[in-house]
C-alpha positions as CSV (number, residue, x, y, z in Angstrom):
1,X,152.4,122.2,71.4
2,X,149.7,121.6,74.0
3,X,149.9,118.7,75.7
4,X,147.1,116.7,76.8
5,X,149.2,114.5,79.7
6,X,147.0,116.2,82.4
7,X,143.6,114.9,81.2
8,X,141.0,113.5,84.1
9,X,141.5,109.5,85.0
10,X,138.0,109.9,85.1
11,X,136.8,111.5,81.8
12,X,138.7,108.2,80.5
13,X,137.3,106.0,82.5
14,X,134.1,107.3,81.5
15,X,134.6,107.6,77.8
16,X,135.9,104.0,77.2
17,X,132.7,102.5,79.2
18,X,131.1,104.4,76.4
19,X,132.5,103.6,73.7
20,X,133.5,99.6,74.6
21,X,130.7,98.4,72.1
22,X,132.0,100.3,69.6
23,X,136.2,100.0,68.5
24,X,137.2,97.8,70.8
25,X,140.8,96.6,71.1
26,X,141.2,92.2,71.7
27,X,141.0,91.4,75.4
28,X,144.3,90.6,75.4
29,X,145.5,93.7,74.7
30,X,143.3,96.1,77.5
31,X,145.6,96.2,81.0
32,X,146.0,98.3,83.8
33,X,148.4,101.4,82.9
34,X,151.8,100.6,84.6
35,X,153.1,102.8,87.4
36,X,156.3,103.2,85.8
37,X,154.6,105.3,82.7
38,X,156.6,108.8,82.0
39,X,154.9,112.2,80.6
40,X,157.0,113.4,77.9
41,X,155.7,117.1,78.8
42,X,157.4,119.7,76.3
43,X,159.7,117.5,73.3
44,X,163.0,117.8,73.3
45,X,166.3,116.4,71.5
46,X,167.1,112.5,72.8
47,X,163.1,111.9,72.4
48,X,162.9,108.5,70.6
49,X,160.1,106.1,69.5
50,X,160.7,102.6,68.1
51,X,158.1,100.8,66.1
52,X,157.8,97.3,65.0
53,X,156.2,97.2,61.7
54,X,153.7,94.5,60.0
55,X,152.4,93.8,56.6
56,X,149.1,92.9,57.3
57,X,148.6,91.1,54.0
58,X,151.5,89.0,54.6
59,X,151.4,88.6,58.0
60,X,155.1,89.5,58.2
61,X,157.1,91.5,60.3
62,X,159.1,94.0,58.2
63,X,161.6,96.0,60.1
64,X,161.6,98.2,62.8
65,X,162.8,102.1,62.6
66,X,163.4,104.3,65.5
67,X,162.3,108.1,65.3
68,X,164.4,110.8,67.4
69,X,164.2,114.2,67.6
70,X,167.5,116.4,67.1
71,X,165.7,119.8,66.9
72,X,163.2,121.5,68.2
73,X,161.6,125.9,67.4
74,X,158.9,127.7,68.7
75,X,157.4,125.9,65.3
76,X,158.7,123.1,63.8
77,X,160.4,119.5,65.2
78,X,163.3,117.7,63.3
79,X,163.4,113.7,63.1
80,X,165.5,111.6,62.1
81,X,164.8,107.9,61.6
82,X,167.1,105.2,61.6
83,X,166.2,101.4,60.1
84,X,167.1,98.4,62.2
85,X,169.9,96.5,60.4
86,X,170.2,99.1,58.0
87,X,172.7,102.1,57.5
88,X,169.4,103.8,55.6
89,X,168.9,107.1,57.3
90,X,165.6,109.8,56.9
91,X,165.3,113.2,58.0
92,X,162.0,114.7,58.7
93,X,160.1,118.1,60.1
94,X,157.1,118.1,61.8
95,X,155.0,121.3,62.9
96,X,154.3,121.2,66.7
97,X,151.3,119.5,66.3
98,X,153.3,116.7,64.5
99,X,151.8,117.2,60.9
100,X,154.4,116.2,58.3
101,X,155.6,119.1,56.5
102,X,158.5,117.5,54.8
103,X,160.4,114.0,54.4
104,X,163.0,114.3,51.7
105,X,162.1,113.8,48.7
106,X,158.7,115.2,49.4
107,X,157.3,118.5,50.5
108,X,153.5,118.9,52.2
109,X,152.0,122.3,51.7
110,X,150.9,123.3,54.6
111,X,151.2,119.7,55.8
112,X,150.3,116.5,55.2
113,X,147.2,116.8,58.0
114,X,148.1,113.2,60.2
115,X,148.7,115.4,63.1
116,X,146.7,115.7,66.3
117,X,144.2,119.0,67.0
118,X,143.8,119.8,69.9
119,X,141.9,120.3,72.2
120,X,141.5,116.4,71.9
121,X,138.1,114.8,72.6
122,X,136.0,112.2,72.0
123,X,133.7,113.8,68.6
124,X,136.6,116.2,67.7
125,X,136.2,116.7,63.7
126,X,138.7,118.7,61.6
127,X,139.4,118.6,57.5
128,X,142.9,119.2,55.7
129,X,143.8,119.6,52.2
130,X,147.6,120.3,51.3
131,X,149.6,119.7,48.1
132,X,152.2,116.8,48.3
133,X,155.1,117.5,45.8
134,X,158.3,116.0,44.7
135,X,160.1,118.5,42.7
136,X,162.6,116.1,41.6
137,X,159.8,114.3,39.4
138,X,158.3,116.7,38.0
139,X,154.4,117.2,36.9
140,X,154.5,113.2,38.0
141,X,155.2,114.4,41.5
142,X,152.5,116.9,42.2
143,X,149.3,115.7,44.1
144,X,146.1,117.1,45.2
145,X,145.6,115.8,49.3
146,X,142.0,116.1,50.7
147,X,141.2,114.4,54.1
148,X,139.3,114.6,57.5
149,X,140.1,113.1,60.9
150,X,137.7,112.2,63.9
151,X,138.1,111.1,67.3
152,X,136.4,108.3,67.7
153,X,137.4,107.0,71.0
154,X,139.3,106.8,74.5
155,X,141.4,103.3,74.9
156,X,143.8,101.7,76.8
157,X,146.4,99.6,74.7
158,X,148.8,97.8,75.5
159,X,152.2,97.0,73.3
160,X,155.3,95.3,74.3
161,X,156.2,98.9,75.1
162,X,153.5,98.7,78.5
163,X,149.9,100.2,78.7
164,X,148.7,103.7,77.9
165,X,145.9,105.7,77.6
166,X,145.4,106.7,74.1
167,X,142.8,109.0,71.9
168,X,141.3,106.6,68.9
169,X,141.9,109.3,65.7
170,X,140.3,107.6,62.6
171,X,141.6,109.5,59.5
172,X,140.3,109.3,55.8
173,X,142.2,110.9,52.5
174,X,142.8,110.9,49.3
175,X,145.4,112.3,46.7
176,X,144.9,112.5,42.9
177,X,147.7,113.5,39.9
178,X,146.3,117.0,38.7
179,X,146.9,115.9,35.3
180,X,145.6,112.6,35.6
181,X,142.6,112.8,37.7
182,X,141.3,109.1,36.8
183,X,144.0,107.9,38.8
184,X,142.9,108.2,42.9
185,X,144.5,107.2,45.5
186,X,142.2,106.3,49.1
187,X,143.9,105.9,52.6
188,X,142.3,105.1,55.7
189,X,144.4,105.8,58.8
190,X,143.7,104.8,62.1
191,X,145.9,106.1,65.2
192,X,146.1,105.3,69.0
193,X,147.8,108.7,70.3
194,X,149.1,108.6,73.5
195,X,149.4,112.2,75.6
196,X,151.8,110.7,78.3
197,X,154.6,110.0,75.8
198,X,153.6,112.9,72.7
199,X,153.3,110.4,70.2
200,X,151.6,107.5,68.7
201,X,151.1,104.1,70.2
202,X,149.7,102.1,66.8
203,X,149.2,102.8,63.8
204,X,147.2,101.1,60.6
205,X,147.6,102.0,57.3
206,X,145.1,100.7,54.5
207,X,145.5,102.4,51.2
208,X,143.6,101.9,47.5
209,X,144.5,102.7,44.4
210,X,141.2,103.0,42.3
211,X,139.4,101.0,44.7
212,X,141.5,97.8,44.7
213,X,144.0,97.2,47.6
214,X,147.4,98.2,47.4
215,X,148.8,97.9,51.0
216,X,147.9,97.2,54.6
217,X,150.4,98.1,57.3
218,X,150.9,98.3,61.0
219,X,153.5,100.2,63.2
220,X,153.4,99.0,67.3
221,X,155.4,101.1,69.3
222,X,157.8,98.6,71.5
223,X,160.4,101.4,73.0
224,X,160.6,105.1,74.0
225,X,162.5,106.9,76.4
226,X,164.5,110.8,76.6
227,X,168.0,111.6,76.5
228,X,169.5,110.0,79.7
């Protein structure tokens, strides 16, 4: 995968002056980068992300689960993700770009399209479409994915895991039953991806089911490191 770690201090600089009326993160979350931030160049087994996540409709902190890689190919990276106070175990593949291709019980073909394009920029469009199935249920199972991400800014946020340069990807899709067409399903993604550590900082979930509101998530990232 290409990495983006290497990107001008100043095209950020530059692009967040531009964009600070639009998109902006709360004051209290905008700080200088710390000097202690690693680039994750290449992945590698022993890579791990934490992330505490939030029911935004609550208001509730509901867990945190820890993703680390245990394989990597020329194409494809293997996950596993462990639950905080749980023995609850999942096991998933990425391509190198981190689209989802599989998380058991579920299969994307090609992929589920949440990945990042590069070369990453401020502007950067690009559509997906992909069938989501779970054999194990049958014609239930099978859905029709169409979506489109855009990069709609450069930011700096800050999580109780420091302060990191991040690309703003805003992502729309939506996934409907083949035989039961009447029945659509509407998310609207937004990620802060970090180049310095090949992964995502925060992420926000919104999805509707025939227009009425079904969830609204958040996942901060609050650890990451390599294999010591």
């Amino acid at each position: 995968m290409i990495r983006y770690a290497l990107i001008g201090v100043g095209l950020i600089a530059t692009s967040a002056l531009a964009q600070q009326a639009d998109d902006k993160v709360p004051a209290d979350q905008v700080q200088a980068a710390p000097a202690n931030v690693v680039a994750m160049d290449e992945p590698m087994p022993g890579d791990h992300w934490t992330y505490e996540a939030r029911d935004e409709i609550t208001g509730k902190t509901t867990g945190r689960r820890t993703l680390l890689v245990t394989d990597v190919t020329p194409t494809e990276i293997s996950v596993r993700v462990s639950f905080q106070g749980s023995d609850r175990t999942g096991f998933s593949i990425y391509d190198r770009s981190w689209n989802l291709k599989s998380r058991d019980p579920w299969k994307y073909a090609p992929n589920d399209g949440l990945g990042v394009k590069s070369p990453l920029q401020v502007g950067a469009t690009w559509a997906f479409k992909a069938d989501d199935v779970n054999s194990s249920a049958g014609p239930a199972g099978i859905w029709k994915r169409t979506g489109a991400s855009k990069v709609v800014a450069q930011e700096k946020l800050t999580t109780k895991a420091g302060s990191f340069d991040t690309f703003k990807i805003e992502t729309t899709y939506s996934t409907r039953r083949p035989n039961d067409p009447n029945n659509l399903n509407e998310v609207v993604v937004q990620t802060w991806y970090a180049p310095a550590i090949d992964h995502m900082v925060k992420q926000t979930i919104v999805s509707r089911t025939n227009k009425l509101l079904r969830d609204n998530n958040s996942s901060e990232l609050v650890e990451y490191g390599r294999k010591d």
